[in-house]
matplotlib code that plots the C-alpha trace (Angstrom):
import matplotlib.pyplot as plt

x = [0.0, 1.0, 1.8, 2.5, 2.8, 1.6, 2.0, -0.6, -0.7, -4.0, -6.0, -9.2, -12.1, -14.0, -11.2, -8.6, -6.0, -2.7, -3.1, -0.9, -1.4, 0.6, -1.3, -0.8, -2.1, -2.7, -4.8, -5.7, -6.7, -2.9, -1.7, -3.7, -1.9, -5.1, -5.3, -8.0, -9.0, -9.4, -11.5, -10.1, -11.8, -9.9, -10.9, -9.1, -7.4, -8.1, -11.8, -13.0, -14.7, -13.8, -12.6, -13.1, -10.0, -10.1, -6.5, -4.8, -2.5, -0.3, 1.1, -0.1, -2.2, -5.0, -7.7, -10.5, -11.3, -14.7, -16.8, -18.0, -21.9, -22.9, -25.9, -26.6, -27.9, -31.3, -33.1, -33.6, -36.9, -37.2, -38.4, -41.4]
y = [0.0, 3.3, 6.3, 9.7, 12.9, 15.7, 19.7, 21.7, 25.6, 27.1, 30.3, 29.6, 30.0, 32.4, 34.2, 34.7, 33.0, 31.7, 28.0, 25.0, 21.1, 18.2, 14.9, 11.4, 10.0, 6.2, 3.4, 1.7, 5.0, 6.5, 3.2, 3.6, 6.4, 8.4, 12.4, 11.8, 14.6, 13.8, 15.9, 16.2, 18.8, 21.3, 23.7, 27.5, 27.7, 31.5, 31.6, 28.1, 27.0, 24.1, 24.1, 21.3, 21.5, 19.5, 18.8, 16.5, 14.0, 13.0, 16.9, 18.6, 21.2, 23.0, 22.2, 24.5, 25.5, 25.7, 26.2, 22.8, 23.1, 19.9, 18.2, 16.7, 19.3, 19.4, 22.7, 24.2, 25.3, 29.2, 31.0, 32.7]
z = [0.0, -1.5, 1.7, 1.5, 3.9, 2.1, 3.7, 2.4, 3.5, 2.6, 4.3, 6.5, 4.1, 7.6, 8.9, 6.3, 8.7, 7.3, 8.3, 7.4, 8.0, 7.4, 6.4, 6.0, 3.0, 2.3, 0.6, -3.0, -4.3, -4.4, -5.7, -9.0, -9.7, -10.3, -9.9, -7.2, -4.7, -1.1, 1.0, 5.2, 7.3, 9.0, 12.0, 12.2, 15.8, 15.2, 14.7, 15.2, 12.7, 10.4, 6.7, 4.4, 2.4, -1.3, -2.6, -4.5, -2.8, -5.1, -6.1, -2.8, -4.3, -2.9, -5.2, -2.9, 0.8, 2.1, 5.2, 6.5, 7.0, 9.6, 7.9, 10.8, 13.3, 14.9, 14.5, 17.8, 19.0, 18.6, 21.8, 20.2]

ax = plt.figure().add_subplot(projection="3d")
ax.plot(x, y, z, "-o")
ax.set_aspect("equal")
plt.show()
């Protein structure tokens, strides 16, 4: 099985914070030699809230950055 530590340096998608993050990448997928992109979620240790960062692990680019919206929250009850 295929590894690889890929350091990726991106800005938080919120905040604008200068983040960086080293990862270690394995399985079938990087064998095949495809240009996959992985997804890994990220949170800011300035504001908090968590990136989903898309890159490619074989080159270590940054395809995009995004805020990570939970889909799996319960609506609270408003007050009203």
């Amino acid at each position: 099985m295929m590894e690889l530590e890929v350091i990726l340096d991106f800005a938080c998608c919120s905040c604008r914070h200068d983040m960086g993050v080293t990862l270690h990448c394995a399985g079938k997928g990087l064998a095949e030699g495809t240009n996959g992109v992985a997804r890994v979620k990220i949170p800011c240790p300035n504001c908090g809230n968590v990136n989903q960062l898309y890159f490619e692990p074989l080159t270590g680019a940054v395809r995009h950055v995004a805020p990570f919206w939970d889909t799996c929250r319960v609506p609270e009850p408003s007050l009203n």
